[in-house]
mmCIF file of the N, C-alpha and C atoms, coordinates in Angstrom:
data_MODEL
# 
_entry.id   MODEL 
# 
loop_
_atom_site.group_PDB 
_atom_site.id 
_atom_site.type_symbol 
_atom_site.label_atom_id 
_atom_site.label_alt_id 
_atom_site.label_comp_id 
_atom_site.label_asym_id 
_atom_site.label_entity_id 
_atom_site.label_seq_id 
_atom_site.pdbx_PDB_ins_code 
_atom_site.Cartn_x 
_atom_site.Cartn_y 
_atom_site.Cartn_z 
_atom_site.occupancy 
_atom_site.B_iso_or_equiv 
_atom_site.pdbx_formal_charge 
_atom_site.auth_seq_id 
_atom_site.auth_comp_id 
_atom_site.auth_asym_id 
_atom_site.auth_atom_id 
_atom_site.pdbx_PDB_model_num 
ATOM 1   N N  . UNK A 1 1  ? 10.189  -15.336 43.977 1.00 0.00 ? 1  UNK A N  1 
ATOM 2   C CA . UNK A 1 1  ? 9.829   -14.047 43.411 1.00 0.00 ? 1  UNK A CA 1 
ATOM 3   C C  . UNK A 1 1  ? 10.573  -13.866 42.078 1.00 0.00 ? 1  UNK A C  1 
ATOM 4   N N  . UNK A 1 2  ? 9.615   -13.646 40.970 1.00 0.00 ? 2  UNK A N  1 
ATOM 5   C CA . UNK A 1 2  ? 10.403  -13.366 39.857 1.00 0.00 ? 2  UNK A CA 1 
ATOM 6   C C  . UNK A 1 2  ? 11.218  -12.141 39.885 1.00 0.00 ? 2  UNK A C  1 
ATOM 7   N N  . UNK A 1 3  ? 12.165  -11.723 38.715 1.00 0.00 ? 3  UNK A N  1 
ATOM 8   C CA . UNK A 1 3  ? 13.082  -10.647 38.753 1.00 0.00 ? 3  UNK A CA 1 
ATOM 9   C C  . UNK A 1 3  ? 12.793  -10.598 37.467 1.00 0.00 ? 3  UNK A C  1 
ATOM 10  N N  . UNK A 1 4  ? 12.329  -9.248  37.367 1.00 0.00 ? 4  UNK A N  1 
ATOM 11  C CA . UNK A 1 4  ? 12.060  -8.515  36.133 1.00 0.00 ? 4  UNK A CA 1 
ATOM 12  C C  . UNK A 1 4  ? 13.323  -7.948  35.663 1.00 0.00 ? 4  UNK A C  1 
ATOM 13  N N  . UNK A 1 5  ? 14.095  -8.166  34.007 1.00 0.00 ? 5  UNK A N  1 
ATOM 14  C CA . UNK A 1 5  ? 14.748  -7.450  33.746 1.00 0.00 ? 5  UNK A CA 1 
ATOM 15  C C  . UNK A 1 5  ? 14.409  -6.402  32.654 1.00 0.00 ? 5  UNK A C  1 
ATOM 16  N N  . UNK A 1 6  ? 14.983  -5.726  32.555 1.00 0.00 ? 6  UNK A N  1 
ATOM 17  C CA . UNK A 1 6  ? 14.855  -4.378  30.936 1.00 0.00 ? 6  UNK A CA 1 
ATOM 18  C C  . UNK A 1 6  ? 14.690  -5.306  29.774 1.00 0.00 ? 6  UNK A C  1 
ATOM 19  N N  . UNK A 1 7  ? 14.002  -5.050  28.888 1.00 0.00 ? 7  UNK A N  1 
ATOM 20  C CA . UNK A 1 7  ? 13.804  -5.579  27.431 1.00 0.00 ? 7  UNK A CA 1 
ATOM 21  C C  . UNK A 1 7  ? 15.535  -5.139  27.117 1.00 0.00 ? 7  UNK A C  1 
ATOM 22  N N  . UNK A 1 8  ? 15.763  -5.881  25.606 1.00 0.00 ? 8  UNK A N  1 
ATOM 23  C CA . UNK A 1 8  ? 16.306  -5.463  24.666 1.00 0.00 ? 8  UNK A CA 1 
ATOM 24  C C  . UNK A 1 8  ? 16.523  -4.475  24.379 1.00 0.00 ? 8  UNK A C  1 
ATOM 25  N N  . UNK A 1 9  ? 16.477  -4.045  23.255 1.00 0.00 ? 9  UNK A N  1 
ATOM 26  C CA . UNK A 1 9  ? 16.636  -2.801  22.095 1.00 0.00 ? 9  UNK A CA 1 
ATOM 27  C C  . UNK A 1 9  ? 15.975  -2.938  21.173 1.00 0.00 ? 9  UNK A C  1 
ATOM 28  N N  . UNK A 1 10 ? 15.980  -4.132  20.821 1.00 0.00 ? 10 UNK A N  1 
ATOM 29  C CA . UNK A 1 10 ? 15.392  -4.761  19.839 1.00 0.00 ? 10 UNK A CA 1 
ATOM 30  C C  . UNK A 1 10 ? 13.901  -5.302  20.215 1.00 0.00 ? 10 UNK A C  1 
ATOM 31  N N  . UNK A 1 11 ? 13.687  -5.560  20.856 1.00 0.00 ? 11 UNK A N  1 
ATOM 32  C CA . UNK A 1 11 ? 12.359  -6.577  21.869 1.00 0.00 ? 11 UNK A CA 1 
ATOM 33  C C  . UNK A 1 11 ? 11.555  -4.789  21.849 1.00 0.00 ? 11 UNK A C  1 
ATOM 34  N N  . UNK A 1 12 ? 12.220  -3.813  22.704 1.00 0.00 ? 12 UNK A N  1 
ATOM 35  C CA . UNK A 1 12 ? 11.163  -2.981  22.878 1.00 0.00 ? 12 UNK A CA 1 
ATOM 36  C C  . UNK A 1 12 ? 11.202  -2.048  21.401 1.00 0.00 ? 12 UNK A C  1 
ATOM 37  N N  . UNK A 1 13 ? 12.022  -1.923  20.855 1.00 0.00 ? 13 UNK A N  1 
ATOM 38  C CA . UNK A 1 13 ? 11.546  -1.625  19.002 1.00 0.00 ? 13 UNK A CA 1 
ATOM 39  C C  . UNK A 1 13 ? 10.505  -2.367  18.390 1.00 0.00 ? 13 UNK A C  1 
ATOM 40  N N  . UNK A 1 14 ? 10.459  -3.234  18.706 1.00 0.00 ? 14 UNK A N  1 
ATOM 41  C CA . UNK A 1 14 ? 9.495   -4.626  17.928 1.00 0.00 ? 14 UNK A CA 1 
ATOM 42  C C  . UNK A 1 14 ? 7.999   -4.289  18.750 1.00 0.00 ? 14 UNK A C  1 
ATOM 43  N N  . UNK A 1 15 ? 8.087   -3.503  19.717 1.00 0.00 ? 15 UNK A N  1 
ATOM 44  C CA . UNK A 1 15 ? 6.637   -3.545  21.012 1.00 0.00 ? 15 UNK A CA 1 
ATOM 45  C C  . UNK A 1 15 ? 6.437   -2.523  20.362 1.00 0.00 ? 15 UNK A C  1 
ATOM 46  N N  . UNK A 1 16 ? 7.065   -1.511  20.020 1.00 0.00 ? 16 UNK A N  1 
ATOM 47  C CA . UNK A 1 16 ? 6.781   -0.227  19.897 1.00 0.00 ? 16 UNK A CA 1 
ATOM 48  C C  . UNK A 1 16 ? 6.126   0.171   18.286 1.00 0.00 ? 16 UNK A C  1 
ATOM 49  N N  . UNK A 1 17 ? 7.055   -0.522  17.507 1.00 0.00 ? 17 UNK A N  1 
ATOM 50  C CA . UNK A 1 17 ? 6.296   -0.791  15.916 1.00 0.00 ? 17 UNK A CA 1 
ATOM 51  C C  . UNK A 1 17 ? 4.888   -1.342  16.000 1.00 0.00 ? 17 UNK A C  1 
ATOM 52  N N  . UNK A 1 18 ? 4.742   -2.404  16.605 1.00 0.00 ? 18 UNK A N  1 
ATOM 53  C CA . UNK A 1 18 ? 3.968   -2.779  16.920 1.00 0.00 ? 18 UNK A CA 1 
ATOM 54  C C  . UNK A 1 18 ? 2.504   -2.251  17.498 1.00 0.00 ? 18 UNK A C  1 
ATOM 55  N N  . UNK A 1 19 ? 2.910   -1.502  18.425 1.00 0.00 ? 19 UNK A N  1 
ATOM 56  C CA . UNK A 1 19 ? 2.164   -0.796  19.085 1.00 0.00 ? 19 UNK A CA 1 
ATOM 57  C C  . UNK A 1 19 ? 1.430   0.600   18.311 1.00 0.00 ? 19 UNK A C  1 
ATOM 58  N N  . UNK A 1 20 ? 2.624   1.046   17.746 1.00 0.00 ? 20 UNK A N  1 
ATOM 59  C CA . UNK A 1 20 ? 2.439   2.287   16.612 1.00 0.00 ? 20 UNK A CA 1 
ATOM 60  C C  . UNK A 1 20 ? 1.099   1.655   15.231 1.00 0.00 ? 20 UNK A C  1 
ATOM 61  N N  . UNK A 1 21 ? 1.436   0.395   14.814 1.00 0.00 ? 21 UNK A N  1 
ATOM 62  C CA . UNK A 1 21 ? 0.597   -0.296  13.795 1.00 0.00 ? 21 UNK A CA 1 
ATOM 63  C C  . UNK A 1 21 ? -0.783  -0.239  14.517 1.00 0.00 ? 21 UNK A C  1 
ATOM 64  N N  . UNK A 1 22 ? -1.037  -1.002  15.774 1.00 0.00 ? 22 UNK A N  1 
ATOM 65  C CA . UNK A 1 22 ? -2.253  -0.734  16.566 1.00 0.00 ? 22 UNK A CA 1 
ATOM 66  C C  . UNK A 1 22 ? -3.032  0.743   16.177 1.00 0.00 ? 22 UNK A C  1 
ATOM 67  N N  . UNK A 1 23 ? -2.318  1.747   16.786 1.00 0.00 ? 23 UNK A N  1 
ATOM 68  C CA . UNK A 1 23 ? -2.842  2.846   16.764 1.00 0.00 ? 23 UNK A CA 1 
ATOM 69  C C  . UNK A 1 23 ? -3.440  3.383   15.184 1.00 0.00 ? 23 UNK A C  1 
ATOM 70  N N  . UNK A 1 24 ? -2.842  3.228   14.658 1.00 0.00 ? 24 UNK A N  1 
ATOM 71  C CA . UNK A 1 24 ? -2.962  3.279   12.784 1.00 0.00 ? 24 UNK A CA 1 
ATOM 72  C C  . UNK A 1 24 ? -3.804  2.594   12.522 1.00 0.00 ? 24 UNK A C  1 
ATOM 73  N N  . UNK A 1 25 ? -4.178  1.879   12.798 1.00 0.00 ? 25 UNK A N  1 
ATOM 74  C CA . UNK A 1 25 ? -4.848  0.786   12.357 1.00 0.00 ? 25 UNK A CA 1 
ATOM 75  C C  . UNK A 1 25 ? -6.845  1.256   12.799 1.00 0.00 ? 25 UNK A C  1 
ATOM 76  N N  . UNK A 1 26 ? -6.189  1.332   13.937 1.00 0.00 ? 26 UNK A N  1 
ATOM 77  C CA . UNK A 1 26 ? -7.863  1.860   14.831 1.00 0.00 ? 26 UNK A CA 1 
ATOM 78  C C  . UNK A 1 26 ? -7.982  3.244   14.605 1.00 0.00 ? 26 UNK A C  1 
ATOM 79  N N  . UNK A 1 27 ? -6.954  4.373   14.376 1.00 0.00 ? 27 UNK A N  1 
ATOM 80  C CA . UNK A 1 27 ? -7.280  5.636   13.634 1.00 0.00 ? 27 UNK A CA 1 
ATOM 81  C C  . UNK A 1 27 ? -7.816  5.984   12.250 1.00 0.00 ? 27 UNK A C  1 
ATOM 82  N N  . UNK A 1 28 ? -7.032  4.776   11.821 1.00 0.00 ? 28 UNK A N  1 
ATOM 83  C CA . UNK A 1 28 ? -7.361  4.687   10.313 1.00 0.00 ? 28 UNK A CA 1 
ATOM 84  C C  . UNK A 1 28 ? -9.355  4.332   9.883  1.00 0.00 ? 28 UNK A C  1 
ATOM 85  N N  . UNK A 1 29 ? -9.754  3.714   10.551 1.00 0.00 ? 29 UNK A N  1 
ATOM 86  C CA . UNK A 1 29 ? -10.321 2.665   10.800 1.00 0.00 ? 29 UNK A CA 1 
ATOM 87  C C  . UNK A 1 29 ? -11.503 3.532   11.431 1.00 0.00 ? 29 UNK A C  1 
ATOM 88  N N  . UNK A 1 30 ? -11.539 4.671   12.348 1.00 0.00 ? 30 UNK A N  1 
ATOM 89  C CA . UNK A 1 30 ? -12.486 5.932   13.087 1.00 0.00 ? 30 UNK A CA 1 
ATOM 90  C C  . UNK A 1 30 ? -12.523 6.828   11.718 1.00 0.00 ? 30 UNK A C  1 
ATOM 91  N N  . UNK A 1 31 ? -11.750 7.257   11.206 1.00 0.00 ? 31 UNK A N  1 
ATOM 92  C CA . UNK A 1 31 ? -11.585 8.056   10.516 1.00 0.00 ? 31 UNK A CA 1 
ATOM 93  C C  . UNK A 1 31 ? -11.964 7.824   8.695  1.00 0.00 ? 31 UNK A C  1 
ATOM 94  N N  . UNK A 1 32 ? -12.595 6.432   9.021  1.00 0.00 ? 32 UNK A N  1 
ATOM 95  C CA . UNK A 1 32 ? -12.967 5.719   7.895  1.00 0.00 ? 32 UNK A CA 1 
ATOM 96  C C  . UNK A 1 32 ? -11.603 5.847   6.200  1.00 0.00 ? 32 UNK A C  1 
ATOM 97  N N  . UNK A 1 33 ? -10.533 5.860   6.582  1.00 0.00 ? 33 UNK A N  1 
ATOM 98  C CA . UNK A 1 33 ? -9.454  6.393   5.702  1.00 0.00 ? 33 UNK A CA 1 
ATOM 99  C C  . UNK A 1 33 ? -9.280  5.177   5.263  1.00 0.00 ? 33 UNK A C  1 
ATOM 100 N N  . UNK A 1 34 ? -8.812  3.935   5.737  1.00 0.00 ? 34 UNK A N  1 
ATOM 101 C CA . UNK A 1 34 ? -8.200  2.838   5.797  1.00 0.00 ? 34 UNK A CA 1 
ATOM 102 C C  . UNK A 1 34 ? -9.021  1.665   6.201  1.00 0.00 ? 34 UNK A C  1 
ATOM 103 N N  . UNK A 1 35 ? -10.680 1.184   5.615  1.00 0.00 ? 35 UNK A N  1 
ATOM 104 C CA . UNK A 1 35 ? -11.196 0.187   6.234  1.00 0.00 ? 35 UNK A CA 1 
ATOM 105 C C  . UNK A 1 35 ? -10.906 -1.341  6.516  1.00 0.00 ? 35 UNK A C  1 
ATOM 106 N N  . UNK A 1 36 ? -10.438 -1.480  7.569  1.00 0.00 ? 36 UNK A N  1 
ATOM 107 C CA . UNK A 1 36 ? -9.955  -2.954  7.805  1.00 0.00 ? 36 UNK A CA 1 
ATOM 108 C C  . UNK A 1 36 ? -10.583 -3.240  9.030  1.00 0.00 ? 36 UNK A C  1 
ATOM 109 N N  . UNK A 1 37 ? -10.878 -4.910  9.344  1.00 0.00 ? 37 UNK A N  1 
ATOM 110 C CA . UNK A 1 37 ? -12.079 -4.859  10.357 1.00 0.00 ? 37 UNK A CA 1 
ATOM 111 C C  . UNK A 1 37 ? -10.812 -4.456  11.624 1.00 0.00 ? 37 UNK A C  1 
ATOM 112 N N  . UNK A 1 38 ? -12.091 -4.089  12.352 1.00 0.00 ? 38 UNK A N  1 
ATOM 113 C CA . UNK A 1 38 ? -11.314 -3.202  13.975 1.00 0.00 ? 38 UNK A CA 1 
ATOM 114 C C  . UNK A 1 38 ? -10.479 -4.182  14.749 1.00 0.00 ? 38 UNK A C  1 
ATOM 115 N N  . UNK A 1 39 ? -10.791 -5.783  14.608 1.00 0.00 ? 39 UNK A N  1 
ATOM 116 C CA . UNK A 1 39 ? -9.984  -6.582  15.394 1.00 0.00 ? 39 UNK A CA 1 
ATOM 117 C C  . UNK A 1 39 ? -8.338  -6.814  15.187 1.00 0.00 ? 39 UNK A C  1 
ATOM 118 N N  . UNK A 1 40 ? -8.031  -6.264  13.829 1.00 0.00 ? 40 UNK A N  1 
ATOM 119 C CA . UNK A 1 40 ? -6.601  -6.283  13.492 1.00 0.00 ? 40 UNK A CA 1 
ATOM 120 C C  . UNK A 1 40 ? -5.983  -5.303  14.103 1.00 0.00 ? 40 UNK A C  1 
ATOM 121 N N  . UNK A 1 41 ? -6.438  -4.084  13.957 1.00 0.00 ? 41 UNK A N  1 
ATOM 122 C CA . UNK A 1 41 ? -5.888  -3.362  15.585 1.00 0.00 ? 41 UNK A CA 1 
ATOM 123 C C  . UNK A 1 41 ? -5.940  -3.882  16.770 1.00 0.00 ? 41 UNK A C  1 
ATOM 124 N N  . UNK A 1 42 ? -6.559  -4.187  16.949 1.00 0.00 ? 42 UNK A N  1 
ATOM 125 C CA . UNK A 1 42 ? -6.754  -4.579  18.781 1.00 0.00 ? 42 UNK A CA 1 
ATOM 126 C C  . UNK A 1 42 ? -5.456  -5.955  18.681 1.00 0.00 ? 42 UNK A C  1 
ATOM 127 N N  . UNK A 1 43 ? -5.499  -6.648  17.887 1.00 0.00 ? 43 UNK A N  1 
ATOM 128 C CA . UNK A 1 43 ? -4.047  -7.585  18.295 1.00 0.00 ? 43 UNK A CA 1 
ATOM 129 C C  . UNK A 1 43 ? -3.054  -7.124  17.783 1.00 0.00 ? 43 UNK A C  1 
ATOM 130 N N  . UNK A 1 44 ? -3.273  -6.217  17.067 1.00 0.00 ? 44 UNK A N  1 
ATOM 131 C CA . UNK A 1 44 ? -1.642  -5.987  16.777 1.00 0.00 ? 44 UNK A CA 1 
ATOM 132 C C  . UNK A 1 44 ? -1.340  -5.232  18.420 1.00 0.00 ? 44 UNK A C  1 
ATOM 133 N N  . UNK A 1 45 ? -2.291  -4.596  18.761 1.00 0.00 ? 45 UNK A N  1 
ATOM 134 C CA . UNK A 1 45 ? -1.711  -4.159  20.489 1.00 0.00 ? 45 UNK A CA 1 
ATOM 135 C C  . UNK A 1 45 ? -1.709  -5.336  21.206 1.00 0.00 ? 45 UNK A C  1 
ATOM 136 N N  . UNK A 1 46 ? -2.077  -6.016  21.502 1.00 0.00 ? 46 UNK A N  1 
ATOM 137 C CA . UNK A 1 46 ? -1.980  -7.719  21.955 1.00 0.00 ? 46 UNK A CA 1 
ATOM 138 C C  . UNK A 1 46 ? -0.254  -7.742  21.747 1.00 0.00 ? 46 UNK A C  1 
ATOM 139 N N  . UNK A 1 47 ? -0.510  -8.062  20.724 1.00 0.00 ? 47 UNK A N  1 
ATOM 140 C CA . UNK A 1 47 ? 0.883   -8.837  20.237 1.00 0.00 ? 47 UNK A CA 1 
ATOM 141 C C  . UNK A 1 47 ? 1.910   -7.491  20.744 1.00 0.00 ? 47 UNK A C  1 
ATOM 142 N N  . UNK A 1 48 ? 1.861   -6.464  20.774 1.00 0.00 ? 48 UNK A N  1 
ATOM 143 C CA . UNK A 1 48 ? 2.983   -5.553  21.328 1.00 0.00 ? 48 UNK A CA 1 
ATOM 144 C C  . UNK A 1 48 ? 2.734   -5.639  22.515 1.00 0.00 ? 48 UNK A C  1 
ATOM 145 N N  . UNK A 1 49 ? 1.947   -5.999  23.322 1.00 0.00 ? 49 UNK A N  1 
ATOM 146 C CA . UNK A 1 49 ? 2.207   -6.223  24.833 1.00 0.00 ? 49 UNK A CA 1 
ATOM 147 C C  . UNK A 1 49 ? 2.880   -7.525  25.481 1.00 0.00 ? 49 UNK A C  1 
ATOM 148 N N  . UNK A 1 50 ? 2.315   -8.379  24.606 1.00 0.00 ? 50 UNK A N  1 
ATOM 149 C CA . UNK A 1 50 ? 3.218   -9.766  24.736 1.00 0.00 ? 50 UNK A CA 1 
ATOM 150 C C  . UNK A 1 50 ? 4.585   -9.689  24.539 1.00 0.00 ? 50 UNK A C  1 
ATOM 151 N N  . UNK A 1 51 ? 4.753   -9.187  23.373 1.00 0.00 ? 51 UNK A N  1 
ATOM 152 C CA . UNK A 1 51 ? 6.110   -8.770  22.818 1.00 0.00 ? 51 UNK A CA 1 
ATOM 153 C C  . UNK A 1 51 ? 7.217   -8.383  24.224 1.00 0.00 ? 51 UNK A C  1 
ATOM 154 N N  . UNK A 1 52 ? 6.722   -7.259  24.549 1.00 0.00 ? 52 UNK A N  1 
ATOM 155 C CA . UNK A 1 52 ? 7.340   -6.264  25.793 1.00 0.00 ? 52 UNK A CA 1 
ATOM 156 C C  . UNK A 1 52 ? 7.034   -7.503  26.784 1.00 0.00 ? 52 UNK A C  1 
ATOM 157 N N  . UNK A 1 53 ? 5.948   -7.460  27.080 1.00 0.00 ? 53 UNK A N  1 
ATOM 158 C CA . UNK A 1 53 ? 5.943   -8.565  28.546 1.00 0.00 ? 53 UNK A CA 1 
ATOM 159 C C  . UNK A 1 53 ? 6.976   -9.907  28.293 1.00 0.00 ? 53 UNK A C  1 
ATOM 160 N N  . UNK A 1 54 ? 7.072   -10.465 27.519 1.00 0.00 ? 54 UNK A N  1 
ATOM 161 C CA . UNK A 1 54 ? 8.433   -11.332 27.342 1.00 0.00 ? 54 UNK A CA 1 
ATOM 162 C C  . UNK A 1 54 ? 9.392   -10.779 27.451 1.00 0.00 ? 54 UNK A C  1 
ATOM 163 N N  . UNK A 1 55 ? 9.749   -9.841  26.483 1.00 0.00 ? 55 UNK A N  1 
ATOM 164 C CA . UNK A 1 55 ? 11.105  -9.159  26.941 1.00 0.00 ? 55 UNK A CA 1 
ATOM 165 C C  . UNK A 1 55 ? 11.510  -8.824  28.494 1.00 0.00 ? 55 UNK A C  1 
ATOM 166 N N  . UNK A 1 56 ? 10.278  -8.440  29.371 1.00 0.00 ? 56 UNK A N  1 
ATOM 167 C CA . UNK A 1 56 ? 10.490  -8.082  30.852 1.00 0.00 ? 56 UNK A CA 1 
ATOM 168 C C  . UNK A 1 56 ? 10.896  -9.218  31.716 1.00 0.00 ? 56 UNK A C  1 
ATOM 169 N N  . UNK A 1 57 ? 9.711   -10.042 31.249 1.00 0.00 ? 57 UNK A N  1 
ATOM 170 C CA . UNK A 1 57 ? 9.705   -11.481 32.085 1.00 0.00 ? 57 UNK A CA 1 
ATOM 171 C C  . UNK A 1 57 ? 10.800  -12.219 31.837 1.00 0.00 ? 57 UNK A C  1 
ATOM 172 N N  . UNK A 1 58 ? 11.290  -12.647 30.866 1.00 0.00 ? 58 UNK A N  1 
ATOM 173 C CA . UNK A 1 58 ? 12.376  -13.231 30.544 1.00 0.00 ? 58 UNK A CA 1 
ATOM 174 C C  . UNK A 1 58 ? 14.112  -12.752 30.682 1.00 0.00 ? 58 UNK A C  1 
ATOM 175 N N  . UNK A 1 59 ? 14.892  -13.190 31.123 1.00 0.00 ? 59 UNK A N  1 
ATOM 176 C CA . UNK A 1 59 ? 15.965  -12.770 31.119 1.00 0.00 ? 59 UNK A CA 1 
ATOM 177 C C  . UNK A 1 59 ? 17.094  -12.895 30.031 1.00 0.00 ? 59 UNK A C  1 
ATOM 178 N N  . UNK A 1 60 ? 17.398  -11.481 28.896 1.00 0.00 ? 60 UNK A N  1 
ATOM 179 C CA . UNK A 1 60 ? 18.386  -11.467 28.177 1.00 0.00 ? 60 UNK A CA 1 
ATOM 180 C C  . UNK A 1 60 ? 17.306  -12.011 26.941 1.00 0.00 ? 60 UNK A C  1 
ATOM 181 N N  . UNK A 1 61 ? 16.289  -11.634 26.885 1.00 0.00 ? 61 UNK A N  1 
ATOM 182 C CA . UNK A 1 61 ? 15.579  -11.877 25.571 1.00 0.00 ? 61 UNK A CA 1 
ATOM 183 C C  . UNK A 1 61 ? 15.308  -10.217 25.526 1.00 0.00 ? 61 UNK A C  1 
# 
């Protein structure tokens, strides 16, 4: 059985920027303010879930 530990400080700052860019990105993007194609949002949330899910899965990362 794996053992999940707490992210970082740093690991869940990096998920969370991350995650924040997502949202911006696909608001920007509805709101026609900021046109960039829609898939660069959707991984930048990718990549902040990976981000965090390593930090969990892994121990002392």
């Amino acid at each position: 059985m794996a053992r999940l530990t707490p992210p970082t400080k740093i690991i869940f700052n990096i998920s969370v920027i991350l995650g924040v860019i997502a949202l911006l990105l696909y608001f920007l993007n509805v709101f026609a303010i900021f046109v960039t194609p829609m898939h660069l949002g959707f991984w930048a949330g990718i990549a902040a879930w990976g981000v965090l899910t390593a930090g969990v899965a892994m121990k002392g990362v």
